[in-house]
C-alpha positions as CSV (number, residue, x, y, z in Angstrom):
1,X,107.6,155.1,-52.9
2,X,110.4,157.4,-51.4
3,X,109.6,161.0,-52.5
4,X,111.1,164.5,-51.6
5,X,109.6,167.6,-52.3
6,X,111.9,170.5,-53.3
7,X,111.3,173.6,-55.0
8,X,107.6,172.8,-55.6
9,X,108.7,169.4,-57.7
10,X,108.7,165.8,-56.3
11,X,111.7,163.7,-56.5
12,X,112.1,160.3,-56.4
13,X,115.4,159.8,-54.2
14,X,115.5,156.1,-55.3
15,X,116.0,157.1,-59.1
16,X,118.8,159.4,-58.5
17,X,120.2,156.6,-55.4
18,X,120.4,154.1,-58.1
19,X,122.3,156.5,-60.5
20,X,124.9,157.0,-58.1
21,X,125.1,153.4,-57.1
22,X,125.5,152.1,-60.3
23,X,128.6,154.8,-60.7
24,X,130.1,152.6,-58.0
25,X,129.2,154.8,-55.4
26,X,128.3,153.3,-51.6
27,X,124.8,154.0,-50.3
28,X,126.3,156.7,-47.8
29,X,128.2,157.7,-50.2
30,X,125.3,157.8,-52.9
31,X,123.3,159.7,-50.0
32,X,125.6,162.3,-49.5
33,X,126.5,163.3,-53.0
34,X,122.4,163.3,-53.5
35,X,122.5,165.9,-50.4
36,X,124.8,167.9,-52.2
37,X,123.0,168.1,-55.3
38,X,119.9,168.9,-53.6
39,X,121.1,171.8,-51.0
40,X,123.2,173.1,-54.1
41,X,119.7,173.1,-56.0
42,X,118.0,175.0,-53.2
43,X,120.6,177.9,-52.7
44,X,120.2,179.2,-56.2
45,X,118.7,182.4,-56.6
46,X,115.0,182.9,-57.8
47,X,116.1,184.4,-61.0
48,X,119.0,182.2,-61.8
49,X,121.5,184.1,-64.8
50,X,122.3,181.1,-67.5
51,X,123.7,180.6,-70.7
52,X,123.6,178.0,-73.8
53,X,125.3,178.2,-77.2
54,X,123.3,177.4,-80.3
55,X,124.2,176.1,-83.6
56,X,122.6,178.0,-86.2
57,X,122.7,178.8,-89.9
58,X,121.2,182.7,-89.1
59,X,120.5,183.9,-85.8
60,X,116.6,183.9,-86.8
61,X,116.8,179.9,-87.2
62,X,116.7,180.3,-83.3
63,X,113.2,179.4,-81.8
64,X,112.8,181.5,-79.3
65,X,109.8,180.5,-78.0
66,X,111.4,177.4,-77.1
67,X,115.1,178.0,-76.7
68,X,116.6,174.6,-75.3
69,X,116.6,172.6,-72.4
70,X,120.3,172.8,-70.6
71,X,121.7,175.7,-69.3
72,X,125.3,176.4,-67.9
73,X,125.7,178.5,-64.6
74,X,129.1,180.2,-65.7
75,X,129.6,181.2,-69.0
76,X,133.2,181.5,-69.2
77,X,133.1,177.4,-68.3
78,X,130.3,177.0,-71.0
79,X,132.2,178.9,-73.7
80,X,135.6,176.8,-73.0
81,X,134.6,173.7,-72.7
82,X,132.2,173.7,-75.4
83,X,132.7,171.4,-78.4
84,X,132.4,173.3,-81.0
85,X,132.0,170.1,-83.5
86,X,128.3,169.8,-82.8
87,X,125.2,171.5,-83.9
88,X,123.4,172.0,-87.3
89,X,124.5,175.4,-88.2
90,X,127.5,177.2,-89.4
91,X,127.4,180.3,-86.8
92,X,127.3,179.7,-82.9
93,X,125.5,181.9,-80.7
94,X,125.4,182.2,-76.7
95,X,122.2,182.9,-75.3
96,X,121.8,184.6,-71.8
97,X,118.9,183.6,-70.3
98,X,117.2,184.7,-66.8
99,X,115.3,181.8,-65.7
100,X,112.9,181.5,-63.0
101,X,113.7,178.9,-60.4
102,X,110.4,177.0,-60.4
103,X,111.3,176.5,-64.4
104,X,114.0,174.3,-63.1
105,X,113.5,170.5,-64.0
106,X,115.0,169.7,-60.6
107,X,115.0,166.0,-61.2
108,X,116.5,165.8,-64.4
109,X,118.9,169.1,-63.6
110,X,120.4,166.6,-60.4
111,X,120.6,163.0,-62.6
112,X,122.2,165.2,-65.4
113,X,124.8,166.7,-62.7
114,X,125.2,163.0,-61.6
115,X,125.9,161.9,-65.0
116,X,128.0,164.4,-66.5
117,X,129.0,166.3,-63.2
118,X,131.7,168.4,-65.3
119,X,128.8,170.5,-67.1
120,X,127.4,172.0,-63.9
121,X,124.0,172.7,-65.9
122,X,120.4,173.3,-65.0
123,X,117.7,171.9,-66.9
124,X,114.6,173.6,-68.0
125,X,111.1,172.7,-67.8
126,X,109.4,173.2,-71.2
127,X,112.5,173.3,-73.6
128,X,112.7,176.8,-72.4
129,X,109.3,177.9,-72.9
130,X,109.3,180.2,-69.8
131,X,113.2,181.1,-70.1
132,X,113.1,185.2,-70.2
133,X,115.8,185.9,-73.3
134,X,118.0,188.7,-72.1
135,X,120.8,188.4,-75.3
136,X,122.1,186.8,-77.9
137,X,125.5,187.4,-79.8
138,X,127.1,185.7,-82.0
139,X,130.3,183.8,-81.1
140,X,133.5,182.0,-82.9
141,X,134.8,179.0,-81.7
């Protein structure tokens, strides 16, 4: 089994290899992009700043306990290209969160980037569980 550690997580290079490759990517191709991902992963800050919009009837239908999985770095990116179709509720609300790196889901935070590379998101451990809440406002689309 071929296994990196990073960030106090194992990864499993061949998982994310075989993401890439079946994207058409070459295997030195397929190795570089993974390098990116990774190096890109281990020059965020230890408190990273991140954002997610919610879909929400009343802003206390939010659980805040577990607030949600994916995070976007840039919340100007986040807010513009968000589709504003989706969700359950009838009022949208961003959430700026501080999360600790070592919350990061690093595996699924790079094979997400793979897959949807245009949503430059983290992903949580825990839906959120250990995500420190700093605000939450209300938003239109």
């Amino acid at each position: 089994m071929n296994i990196l550690p990073i960030l106090s997580e194992i990864i499993h290079k061949k998982v994310l290899l075989n993401a890439l490759k079946t994207m058409d990517f070459s295997e030195k191709d397929a190795k570089n992009e993974l390098e990116y991902h990774l190096n890109r992963l281990k020059t965020l800050p230890e408190t990273i700043k991140a954002y997610r919009i919610l879909s929400v009837d009343d802003k206390k239908d939010i659980n805040m306990s577990k607030i949600g999985s994916h995070f976007a770095l840039n919340r100007s990116n986040l807010v513009k290209n968000h589709s504003f179709s989706t969700g359950s509720g009838e009022k949208y609300y961003i959430i700026t969160a501080n999360i600790p790196k070592k919350e990061v889901d690093v595996q699924e935070t790079i094979h997400n980037n793979i897959l949807y590379p245009q949503e430059n998101e983290i992903t949580v451990k825990n839906t959120g569980k250990n995500v420190e809440i700093v605000s939450i406002r209300e938003i239109k689309p």
